[in-house]
C-alpha positions in Angstrom: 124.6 149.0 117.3 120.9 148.6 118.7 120.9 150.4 122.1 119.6 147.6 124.1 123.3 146.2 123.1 125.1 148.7 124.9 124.9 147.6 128.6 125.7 144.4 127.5 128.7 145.1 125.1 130.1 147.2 127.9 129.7 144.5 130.5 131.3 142.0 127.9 134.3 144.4 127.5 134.4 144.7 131.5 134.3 140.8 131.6 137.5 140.6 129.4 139.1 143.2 131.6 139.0 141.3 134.5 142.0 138.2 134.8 139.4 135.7 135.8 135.7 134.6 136.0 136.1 134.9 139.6 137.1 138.5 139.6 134.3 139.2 137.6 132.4 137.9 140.2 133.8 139.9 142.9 133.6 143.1 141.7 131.2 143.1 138.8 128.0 141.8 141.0 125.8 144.9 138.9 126.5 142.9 135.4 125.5 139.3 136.6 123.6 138.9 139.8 122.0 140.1 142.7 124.9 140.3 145.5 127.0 143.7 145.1 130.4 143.7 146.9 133.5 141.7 147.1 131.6 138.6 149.3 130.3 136.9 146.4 132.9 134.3 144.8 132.3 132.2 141.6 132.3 129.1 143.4 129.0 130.6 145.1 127.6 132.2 142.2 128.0 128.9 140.5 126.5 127.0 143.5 123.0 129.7 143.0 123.0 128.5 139.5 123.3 124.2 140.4 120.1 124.8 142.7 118.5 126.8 140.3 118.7 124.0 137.2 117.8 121.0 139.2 115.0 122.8 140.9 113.6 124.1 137.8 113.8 120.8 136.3 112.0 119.1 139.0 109.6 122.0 139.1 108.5 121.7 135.3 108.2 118.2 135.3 111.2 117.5 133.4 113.6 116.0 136.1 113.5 112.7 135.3 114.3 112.9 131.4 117.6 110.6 130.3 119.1 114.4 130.1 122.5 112.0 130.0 122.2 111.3 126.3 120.6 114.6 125.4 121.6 118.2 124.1 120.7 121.5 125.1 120.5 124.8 124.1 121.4 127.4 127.0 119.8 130.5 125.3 121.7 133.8 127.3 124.3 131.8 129.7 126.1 135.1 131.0 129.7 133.7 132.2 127.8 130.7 132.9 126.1 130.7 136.2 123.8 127.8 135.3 125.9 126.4 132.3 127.9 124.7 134.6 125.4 122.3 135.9 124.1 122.3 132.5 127.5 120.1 131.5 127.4 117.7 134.1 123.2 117.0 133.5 123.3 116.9 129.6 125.9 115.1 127.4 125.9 118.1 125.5 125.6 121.8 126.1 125.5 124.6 123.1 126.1 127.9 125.3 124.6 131.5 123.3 124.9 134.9 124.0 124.9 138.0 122.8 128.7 138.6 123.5 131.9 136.6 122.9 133.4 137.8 126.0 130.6 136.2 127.9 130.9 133.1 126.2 135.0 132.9 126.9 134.3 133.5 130.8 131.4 131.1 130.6 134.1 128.2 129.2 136.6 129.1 132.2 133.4 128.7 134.5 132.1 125.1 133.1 136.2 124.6 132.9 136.4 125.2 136.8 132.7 123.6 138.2 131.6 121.7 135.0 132.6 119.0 132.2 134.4 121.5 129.8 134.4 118.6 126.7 130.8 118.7 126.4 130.2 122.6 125.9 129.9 124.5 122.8 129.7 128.1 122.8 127.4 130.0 119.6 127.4 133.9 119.8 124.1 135.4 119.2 125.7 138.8 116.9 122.5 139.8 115.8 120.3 139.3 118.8 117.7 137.2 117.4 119.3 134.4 115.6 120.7 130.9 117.0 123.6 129.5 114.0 122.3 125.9 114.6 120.9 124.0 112.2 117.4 122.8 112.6 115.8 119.8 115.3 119.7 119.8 116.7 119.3 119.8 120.1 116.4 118.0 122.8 116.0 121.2 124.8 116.2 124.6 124.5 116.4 126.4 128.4 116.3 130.3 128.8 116.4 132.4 132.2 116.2 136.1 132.5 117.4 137.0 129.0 114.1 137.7 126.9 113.3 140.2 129.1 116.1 141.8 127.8 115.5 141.6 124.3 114.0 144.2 122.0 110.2 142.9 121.8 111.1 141.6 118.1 114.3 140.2 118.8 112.2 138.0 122.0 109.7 136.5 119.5 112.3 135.6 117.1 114.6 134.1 120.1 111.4 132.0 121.1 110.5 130.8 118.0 114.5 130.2 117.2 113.8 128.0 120.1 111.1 125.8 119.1 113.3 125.5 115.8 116.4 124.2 117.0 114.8 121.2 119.1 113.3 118.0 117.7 110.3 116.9 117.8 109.2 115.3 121.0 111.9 118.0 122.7 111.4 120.1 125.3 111.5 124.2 125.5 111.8 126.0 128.9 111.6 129.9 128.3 111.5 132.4 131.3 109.9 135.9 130.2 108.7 138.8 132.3 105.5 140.6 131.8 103.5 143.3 133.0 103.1 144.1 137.2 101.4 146.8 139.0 105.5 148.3 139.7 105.7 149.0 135.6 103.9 152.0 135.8 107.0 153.5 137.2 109.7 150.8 135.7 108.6 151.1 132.3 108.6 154.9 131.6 112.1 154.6 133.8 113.5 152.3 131.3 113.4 154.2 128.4 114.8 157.1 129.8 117.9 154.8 130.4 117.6 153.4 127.2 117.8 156.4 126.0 120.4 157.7 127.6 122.5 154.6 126.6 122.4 156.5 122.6 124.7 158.9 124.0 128.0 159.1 123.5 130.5 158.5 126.6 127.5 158.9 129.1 126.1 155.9 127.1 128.8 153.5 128.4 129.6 154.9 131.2 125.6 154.4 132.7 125.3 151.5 131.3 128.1 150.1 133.6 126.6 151.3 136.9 124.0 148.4 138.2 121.8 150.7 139.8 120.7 152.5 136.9 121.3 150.1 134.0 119.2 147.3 135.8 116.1 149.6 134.1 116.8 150.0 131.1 118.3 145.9 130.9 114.3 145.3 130.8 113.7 146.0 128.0 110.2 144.3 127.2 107.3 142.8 128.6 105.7 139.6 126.9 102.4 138.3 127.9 101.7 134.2 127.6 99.2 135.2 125.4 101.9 137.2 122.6 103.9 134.3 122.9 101.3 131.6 122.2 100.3 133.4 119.4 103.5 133.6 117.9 104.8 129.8 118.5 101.5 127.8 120.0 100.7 126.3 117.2 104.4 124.4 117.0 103.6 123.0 120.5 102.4 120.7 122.5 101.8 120.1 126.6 102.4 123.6 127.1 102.4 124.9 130.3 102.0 128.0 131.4 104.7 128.5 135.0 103.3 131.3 137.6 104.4 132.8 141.0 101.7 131.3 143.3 101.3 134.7 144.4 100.0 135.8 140.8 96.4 135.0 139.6 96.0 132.2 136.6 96.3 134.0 133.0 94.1 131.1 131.9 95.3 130.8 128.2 93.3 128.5 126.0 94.9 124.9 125.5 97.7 125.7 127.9 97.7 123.8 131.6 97.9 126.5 134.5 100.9 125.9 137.0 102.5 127.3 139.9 105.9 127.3 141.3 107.1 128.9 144.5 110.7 129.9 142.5 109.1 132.0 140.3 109.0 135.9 140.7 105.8 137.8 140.8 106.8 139.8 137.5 107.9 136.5 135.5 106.2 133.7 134.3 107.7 130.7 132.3 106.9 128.2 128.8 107.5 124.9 129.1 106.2 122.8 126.2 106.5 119.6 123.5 107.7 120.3 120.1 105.2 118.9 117.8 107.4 116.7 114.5 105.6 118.5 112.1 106.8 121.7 113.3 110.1 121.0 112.0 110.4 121.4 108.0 
């Protein structure tokens, strides 16, 4: 198993512990979100992630597609925080991750707040590769998952991305790269990472929030690696800051800025070109 699995095998396992997506909620807050503690319920958790999809949307341009009649590809949809809203915006959802436990408590979530008959669920058991045939889908949407990723497995995730939409389609893909902060983060991470290779401390760290967030991220991408690897395959791209972060002024990408973005992330949005599709 590659080690950046571990934290999330464990908190899959923990997930199928639990007797509902609510309890995992309540007293998992280190696996899924921000809020620690018993306060946090699904209903809210799932409310965070109906705010988040419209206003990202909106943000990107992209809010007043006929999202009715279209699919989309949720790449890394946890218990399904945003899926939810996913299924009641698109007349289709294909829901991916990493582990089939998530993907169980992220149908029990859409089943709850969201329209259950138009979710799919695809496990990613590899890390880097989406079972969907080719031009399938009219967007592909990914939040705080790359980040996680080995650096490979990110790149191939991406440009599994641009594969599985059709031409004229739309990808939205969240990555983190580098901040003043990683001079400390990123020589923190790998000690966790590390760490996680060992047997029964592995697991056990992994499941505590406080020290696992580290070594979740994993990578750093910068607009620039990730043009170079799928830029030629798109169209329109834009290139999503904090407004507190300076341009990174990439060559035949549009600079924008969005208030919901953090510091450390930065997002792709972009038009499949046809002729990237074989």
């Amino acid at each position: 198993m590659r080690r950046n699995h571990v934290p999330w095998k464990a908190a899959g396992t923990t997930s199928e512990q639990k007797r509902s997506a609510d309890e995992v909620v309540r007293e998992t807050g280190w696996v899924f979100n921000n809020v620690t503690g018993g306060d946090l319920s699904l209903a809210e958790f799932v409310e965070t992630g109906n705010h988040e999809t419209l206003a990202y949307l909106t943000a990107f341009g992209l809010g007043d597609e006929p999202h009715a009649s279209q699919t989309l590809v949720e790449i890394g949809s946890g218990i399904g925080r945003m899926t939810a809203s996913f299924t009641r915006l698109f007349a289709r959802v294909v829901a991916c991750d990493l582990d089939a436990a998530f993907l169980e408590r992220c149908r029990e979530t859409v089943a709850q707040f969201g329209r259950p008959e138009r979710l799919r669920t695809s496990p990613v058991a590899d890390g880097r590769t989406i079972a969907l045939p080719d031009a399938t889908a009219d967007m592909a949407f990914s939040y705080i998952t790359f980040q996680h990723c080995h650096h490979g497995d990110a790149l191939a995730l991406t440009a599994e991305a641009v594969r599985v939409v059709r031409g004229g389609g739309h990808v939205v893909l969240n990555y983190r790269t580098w901040t003043a902060s990683d001079a400390l983060l990123w020589p923190a991470g790998k000690i966790v990472r590390a760490l996680w290779r060992v047997p029964k401390l592995g697991p056990a760290i992994s499941k505590r929030r406080s020290i696992a967030r580290l070594g979740w991220q994993a990578n750093r991408l910068s607009p620039t690696e990730v043009m170079d690897a799928v830029g030629p395959m798109l169209s329109n791209v834009q290139i999503v800051r904090s407004p507190k972060r300076r341009s990174f002024a990439i060559a035949g990408t549009s600079d924008q800025s969005f208030e919901g973005v953090h510091r450390s992330h930065w997002w792709l949005v972009g038009t499949v070109n046809s002729r990237s599709q074989p």
